[in-house]
C-alpha positions as CSV (number, residue, x, y, z in Angstrom):
1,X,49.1,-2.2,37.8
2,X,46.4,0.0,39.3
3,X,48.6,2.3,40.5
4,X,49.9,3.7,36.9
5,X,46.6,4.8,35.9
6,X,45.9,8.5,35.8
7,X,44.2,10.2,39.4
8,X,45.2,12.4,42.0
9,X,43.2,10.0,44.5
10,X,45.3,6.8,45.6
11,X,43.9,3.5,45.4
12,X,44.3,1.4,48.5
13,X,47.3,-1.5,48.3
14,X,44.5,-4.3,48.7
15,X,41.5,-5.3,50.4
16,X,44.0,-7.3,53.1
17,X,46.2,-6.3,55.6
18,X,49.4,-6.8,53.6
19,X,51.6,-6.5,56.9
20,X,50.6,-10.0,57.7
21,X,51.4,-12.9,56.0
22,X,47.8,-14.3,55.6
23,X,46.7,-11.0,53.9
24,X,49.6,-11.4,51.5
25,X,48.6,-14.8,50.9
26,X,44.6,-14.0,50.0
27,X,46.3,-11.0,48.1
28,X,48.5,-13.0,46.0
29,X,45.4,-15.6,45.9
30,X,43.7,-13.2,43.6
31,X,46.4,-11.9,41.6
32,X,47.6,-15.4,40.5
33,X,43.7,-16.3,40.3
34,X,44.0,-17.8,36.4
35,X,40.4,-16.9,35.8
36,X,41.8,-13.2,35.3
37,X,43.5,-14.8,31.9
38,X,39.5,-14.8,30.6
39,X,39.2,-11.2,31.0
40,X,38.7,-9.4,27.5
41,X,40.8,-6.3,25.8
42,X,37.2,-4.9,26.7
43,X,37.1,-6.0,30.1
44,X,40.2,-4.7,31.2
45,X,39.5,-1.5,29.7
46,X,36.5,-1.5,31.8
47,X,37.9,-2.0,34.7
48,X,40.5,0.4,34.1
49,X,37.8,3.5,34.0
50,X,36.5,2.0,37.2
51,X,39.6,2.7,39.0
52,X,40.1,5.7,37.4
53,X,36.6,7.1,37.9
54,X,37.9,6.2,42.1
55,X,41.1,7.8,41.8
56,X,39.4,10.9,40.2
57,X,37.1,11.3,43.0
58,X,34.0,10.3,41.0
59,X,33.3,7.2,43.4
60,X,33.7,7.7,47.0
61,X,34.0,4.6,48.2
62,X,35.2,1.1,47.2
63,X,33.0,-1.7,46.4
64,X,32.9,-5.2,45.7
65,X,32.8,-4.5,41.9
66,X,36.2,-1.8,42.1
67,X,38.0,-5.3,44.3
68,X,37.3,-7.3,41.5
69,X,38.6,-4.7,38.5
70,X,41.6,-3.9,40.9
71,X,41.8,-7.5,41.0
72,X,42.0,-7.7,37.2
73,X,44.3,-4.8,36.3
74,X,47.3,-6.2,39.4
75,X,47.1,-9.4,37.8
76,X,47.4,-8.1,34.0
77,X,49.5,-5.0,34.5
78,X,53.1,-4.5,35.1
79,X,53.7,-2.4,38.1
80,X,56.4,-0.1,36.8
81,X,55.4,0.2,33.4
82,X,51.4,-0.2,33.4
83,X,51.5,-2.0,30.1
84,X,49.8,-5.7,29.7
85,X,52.3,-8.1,30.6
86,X,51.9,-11.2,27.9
87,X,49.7,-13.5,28.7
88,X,51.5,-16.8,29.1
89,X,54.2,-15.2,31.6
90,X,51.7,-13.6,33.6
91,X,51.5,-15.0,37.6
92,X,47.8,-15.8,37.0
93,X,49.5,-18.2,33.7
94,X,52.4,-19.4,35.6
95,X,50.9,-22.6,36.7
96,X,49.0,-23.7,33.5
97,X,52.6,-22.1,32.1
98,X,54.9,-24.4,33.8
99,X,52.7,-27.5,33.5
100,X,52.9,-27.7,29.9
101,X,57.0,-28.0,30.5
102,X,56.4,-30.4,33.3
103,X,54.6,-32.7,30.8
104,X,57.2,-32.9,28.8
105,X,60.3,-33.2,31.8
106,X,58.1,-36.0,32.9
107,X,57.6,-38.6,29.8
108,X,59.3,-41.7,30.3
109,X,62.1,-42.9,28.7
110,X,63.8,-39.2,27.7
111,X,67.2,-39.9,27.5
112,X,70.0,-37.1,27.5
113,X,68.7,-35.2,25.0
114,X,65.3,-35.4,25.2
115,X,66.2,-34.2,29.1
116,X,68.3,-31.4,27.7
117,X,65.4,-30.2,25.6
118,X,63.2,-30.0,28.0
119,X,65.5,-28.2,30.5
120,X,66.2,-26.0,27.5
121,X,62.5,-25.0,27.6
122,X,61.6,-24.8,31.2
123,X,64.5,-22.6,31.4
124,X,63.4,-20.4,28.8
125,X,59.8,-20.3,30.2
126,X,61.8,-19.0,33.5
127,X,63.7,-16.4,31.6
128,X,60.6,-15.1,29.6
129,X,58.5,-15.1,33.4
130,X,61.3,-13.5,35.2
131,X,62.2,-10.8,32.7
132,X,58.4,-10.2,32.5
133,X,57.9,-9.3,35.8
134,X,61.0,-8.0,37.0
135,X,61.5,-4.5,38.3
136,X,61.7,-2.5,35.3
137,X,64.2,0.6,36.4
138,X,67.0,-0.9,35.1
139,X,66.2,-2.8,32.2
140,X,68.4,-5.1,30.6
141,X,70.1,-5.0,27.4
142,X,69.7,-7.6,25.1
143,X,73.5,-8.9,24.9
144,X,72.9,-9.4,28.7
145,X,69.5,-11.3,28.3
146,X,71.0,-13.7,25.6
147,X,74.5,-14.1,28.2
148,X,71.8,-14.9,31.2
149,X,69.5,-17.4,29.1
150,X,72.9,-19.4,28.2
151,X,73.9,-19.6,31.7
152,X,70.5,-20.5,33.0
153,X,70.5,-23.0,30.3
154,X,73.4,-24.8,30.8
155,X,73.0,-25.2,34.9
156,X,69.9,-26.6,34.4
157,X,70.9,-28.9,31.7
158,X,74.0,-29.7,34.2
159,X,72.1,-30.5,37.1
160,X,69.4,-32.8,35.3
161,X,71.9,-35.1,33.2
162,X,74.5,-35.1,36.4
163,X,71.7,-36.6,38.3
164,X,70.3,-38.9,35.6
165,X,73.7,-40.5,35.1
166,X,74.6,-40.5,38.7
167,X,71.8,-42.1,39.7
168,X,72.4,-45.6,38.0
169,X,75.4,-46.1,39.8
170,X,73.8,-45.8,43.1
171,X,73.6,-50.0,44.0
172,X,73.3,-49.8,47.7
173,X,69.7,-48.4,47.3
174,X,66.3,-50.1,47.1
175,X,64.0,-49.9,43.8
176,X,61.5,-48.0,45.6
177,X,64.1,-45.6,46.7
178,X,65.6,-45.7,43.3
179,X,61.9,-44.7,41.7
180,X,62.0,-41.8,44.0
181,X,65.1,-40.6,43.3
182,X,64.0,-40.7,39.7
183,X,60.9,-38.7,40.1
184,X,62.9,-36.2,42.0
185,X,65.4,-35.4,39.1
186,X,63.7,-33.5,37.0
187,X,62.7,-31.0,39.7
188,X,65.5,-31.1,41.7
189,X,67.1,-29.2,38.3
190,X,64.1,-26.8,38.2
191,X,64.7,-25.7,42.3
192,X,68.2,-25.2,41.5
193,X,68.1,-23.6,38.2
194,X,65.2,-21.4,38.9
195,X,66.7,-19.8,41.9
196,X,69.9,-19.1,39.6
197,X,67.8,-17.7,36.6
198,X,66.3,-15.1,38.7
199,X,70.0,-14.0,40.1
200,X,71.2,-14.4,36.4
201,X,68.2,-12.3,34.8
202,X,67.7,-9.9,36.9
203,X,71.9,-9.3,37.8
204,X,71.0,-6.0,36.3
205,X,69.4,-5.0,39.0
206,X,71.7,-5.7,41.8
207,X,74.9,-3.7,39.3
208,X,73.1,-1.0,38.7
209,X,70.2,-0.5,41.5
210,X,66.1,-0.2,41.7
211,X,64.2,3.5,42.0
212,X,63.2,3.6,45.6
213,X,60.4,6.1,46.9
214,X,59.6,7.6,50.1
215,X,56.5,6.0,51.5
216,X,53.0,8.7,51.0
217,X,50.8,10.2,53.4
218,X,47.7,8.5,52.7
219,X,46.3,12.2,51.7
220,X,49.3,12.3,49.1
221,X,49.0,12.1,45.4
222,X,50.8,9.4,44.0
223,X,51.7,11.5,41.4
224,X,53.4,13.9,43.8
225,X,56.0,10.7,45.0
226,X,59.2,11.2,42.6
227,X,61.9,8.4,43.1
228,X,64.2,9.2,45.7
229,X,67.1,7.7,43.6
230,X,68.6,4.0,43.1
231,X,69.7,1.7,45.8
232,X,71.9,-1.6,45.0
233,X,70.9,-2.5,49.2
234,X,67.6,-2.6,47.7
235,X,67.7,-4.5,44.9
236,X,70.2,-6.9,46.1
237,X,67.3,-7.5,48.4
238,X,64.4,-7.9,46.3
239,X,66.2,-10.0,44.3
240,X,67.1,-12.5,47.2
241,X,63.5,-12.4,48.2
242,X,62.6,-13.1,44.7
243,X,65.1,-16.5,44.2
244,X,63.9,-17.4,47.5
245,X,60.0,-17.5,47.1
246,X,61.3,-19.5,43.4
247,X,63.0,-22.1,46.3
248,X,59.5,-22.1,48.2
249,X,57.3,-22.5,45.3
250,X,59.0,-25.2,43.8
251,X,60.7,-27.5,46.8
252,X,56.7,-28.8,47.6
253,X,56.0,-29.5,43.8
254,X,59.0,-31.1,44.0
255,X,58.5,-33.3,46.9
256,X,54.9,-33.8,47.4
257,X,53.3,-35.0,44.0
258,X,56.0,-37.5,44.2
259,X,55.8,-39.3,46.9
260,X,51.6,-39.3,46.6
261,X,52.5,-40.8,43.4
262,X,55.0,-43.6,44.7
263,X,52.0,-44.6,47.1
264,X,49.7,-44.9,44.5
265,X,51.5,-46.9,42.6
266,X,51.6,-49.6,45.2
267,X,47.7,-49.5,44.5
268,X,45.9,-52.1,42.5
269,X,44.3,-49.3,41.0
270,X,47.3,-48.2,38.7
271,X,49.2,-51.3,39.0
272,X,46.0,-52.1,36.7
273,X,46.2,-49.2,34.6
274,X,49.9,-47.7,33.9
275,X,48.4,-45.4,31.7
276,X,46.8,-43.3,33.7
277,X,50.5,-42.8,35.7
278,X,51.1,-39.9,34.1
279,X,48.2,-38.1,34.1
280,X,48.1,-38.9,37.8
281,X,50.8,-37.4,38.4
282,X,50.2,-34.3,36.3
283,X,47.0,-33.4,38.1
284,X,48.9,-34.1,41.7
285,X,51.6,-31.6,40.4
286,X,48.4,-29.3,38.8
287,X,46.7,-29.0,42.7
288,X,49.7,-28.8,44.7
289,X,50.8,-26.0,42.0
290,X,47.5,-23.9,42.9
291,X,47.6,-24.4,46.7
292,X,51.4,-23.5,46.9
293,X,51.8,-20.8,45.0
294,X,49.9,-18.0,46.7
295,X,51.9,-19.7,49.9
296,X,55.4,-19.0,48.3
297,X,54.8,-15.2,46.8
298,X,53.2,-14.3,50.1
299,X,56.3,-14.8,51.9
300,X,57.4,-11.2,51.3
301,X,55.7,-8.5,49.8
302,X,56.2,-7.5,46.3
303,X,55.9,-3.7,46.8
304,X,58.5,-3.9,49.8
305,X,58.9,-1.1,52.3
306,X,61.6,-1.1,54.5
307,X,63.6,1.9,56.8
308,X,65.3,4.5,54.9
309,X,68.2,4.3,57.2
310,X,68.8,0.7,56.5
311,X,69.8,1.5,52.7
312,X,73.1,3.2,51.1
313,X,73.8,6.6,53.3
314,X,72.3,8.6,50.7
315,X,68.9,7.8,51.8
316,X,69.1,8.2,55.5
317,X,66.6,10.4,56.9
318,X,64.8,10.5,53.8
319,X,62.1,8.7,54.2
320,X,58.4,9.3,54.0
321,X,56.0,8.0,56.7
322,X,57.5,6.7,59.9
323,X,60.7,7.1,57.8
324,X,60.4,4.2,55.4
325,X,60.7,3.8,51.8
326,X,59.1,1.4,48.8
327,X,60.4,-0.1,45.8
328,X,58.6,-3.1,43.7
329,X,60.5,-6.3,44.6
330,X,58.9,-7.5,41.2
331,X,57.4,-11.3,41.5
């Protein structure tokens, strides 16, 4: 992220008011933008020494061009560490990411373990995205990695084939109901297990607590803001926030694409052409995807400030500006 790169001059957060939620949500627009996945080695670079030449005083001002780099280096960059995050478990990948999975959770005809598998692999797409982006002060070991991905695993797996094999033995409800209710399954495990990988992945966090900082003077360096210490209050919240915007991202993919797609298969259209069902329903999944996601990470923000006061009692009254302090929720 922009704000590890070397410069006694702070950047500004964003080119929108991210104390409203309609700023957040044009923020997050561009960071998740998945035409930042074309930028080059080279084009990051560049915009990197654009910033820089900002934060070293050698522009005054910022223009169009500095929004976009900033623009590129948020979207590529992990906040705590400034390094690259990889490319597939980047925000601006995580639809194009997760469609790929839902492909796969979606052909007909799976069966236990063809559901299993691909439960297997959405969860490991959500372990690779969470650990990816996660706030990086307290890092997890391996050992705890490997004991999180089994647990993530096997809810996931649980949920889908408890559903899939209660479902059959529902008789009191109509076929179209019945289609519904199938559609629904696979996602139904993805809400639920997706809210428990984040808690599982990033449990670390909430045991051992996130670096916290007091909130800079706007004439402050950023390098003069040292960590005011960990807070368990804090991460126990950034986490919550975390699972919950997980809920809120996925709940509409869950619901919306497939009940469209129950309508339009009352159509002559695809009553015509079953073959183009799944497709259909992929693209439905693709735009609702793009138009929720920015909704759901926008609901809080990822560098979070709050009171000092309302942490552990270490940090009372010792908090920057207007006495609050900021720690990266992560995404």
């Amino acid at each position: 992220m922009s704000a590890s790169l070397p410069g006694a001059r702070a950047l500004p957060d964003s080119q929108y008011d991210l104390a409203t939620y309609w700023g957040r949500v044009r923020h997050t627009a561009g960071i998740t933008d998945p035409r930042t996945l074309l930028v080059s080695s080279a084009g990051l670079e560049q915009a990197k020494r654009a910033l820089v030449s900002y934060k070293q005083g050698e522009i005054k001002e910022m223009t169009p061009e500095l929004w976009k780099a900033k623009k590129i280096v948020d979207s590529t960059l992990h906040p705590d560490t400034g390094t690259p995050v990889f490319l597939p478990f980047r925000m601006s990948c995580f639809v194009l990411s997760n469609l790929v999975v839902t492909a796969g959770m979606l052909t007909p005809g799976l069966g236990n373990r063809g559901t299993i598998a691909w439960q297997v692999a959405n969860q490991s797409l959500n372990v690779a995205i969470n650990y990816s982006n996660a706030n990086k002060s307290s890092p997890l070991s391996w050992s705890k990695i490997a004991q999180s991905y089994l647990l993530a695993v096997g809810a996931s797996c649980s949920v889908a084939v408890g559903l899939n094999s209660i479902l059959p033995r529902l008789k009191s409800i109509t076929p179209s109901t019945r289609l519904v209710l199938g559609r629904l399954v696979p996602f139904a495990a993805v809400a639920s297990a997706g809210a428990l990988n984040v808690f599982l992945m990033r449990g670390e966090e909430m045991r051992t607590g996130i670096d916290v900082y007091p909130v800079a003077d706007k004439t402050a360096s950023e390098n003069d803001v040292a960590s005011l210490g960990r807070s368990k209050a804090a991460a126990r919240m950034a986490v919550g926030e975390t699972a919950l915007s997980r809920v809120l991202n996925s709940s509409p993919i869950m619901v919306i694409p497939a009940l469209v797609l129950v309508r339009l298969q009352a159509t002559r259209w695809l009553q015509r052409s079953p073959r183009y069902t799944t497709p259909v329903n992929l693209g439905l999944i693709l735009v609702t995807s793009y138009a929720v996601l920015p909704l759901a990470l926008a609901a809080f923000p990822q560098m979070e400030k709050v009171k000092a006061d309302s942490l552990e009692p270490e940090f009372r009254g010792r908090g920057g500006k207007d006495g609050l302090v900021v720690f990266n929720r992560g995404i």
